[in-house]
N, C-alpha and C positions, 0 to 999 in steps of 0.2 A: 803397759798394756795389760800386764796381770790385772789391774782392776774389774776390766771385764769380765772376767771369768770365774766361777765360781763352782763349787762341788759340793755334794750331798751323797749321802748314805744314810739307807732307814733298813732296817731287820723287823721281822714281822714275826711271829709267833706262827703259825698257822691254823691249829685248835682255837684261837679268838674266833676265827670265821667258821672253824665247824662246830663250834657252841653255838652258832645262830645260822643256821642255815636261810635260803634265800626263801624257799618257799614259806618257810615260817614268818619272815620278817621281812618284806620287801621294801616295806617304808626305810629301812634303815640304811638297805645297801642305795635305795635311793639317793640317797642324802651326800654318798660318796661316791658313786660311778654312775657315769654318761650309761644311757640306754643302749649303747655300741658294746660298752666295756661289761655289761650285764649278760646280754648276748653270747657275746666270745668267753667268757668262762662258764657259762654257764652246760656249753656244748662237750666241756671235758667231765670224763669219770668222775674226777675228784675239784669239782670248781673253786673248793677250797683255797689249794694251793693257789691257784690261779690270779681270785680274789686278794690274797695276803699279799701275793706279787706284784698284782696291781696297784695298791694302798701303799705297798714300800715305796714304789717308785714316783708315784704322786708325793708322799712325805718327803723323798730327794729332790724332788723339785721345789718344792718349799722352801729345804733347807740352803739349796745351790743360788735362790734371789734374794735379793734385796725388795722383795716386794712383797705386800699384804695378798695372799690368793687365796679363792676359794678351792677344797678337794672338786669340786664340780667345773674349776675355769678352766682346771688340765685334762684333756683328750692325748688318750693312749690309744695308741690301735697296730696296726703292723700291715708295713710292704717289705714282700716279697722276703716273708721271715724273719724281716727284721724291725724290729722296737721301733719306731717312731714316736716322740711326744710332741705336742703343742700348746700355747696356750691359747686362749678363747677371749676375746674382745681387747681392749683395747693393749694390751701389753704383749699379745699373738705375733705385735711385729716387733718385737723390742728384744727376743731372744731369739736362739738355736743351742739343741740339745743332743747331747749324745747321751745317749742311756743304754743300762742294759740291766734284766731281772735274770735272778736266780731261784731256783725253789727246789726245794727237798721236799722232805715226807715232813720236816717237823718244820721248816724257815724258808722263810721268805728272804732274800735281800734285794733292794732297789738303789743304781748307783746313779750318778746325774754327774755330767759335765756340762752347766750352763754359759755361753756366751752373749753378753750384752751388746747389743747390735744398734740401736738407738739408744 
């Protein structure tokens, strides 16, 4: 049954995302968060850290499949405080994730516990 299962870990810089801030560049963060996940950091002081957080744990997801995925197939967002990830069309039934982000002043980290379900 190990098969199923897989794990990821990404670490983030944080300064990467405060050298290009959102308003400056929005095409870019386009490129990598759902208009949800744009949203909810954007509403912190520092959406920074936020941003780095989010990008970690997208990259943990990556790393935790065996599959080809866009940063844009994975939706991040949170109930009731807590992380929730999913994926977006056809492979959205084929996993479940436990995740959790961390952030400091200077790092991001994003961990994934991925299980293969179909």
């Amino acid at each position: 049954m190990i098969e199923k299962l897989g794990i990821g870990i990404d670490i983030v810089d944080v300064s990467q995302f405060e050298k290009i801030p959102y308003l400056s560049k929005p095409g870019f963060y386009k490129k990598i968060f759902l208009h949800s996940e744009i949203k909810y950091c954007l509403k912190y002081k520092n959406p920074s850290e936020h941003f780095a957080g989010k990008f970690a744990i997208k990259e943990a997801i990556k790393k935790s499949i065996n599959e080809k995925i866009s940063l844009l197939d994975i939706k991040t967002s949170y109930s009731d405080s807590k992380l929730t990830v999913k994926l977006r069309g056809k492979n959205g039934i084929k996993y479940k994730f436990l995740a959790s982000i961390s952030h400091e002043k200077k790092f991001a980290v994003g961990l994934v516990i991925s299980e293969k379900i179909g």
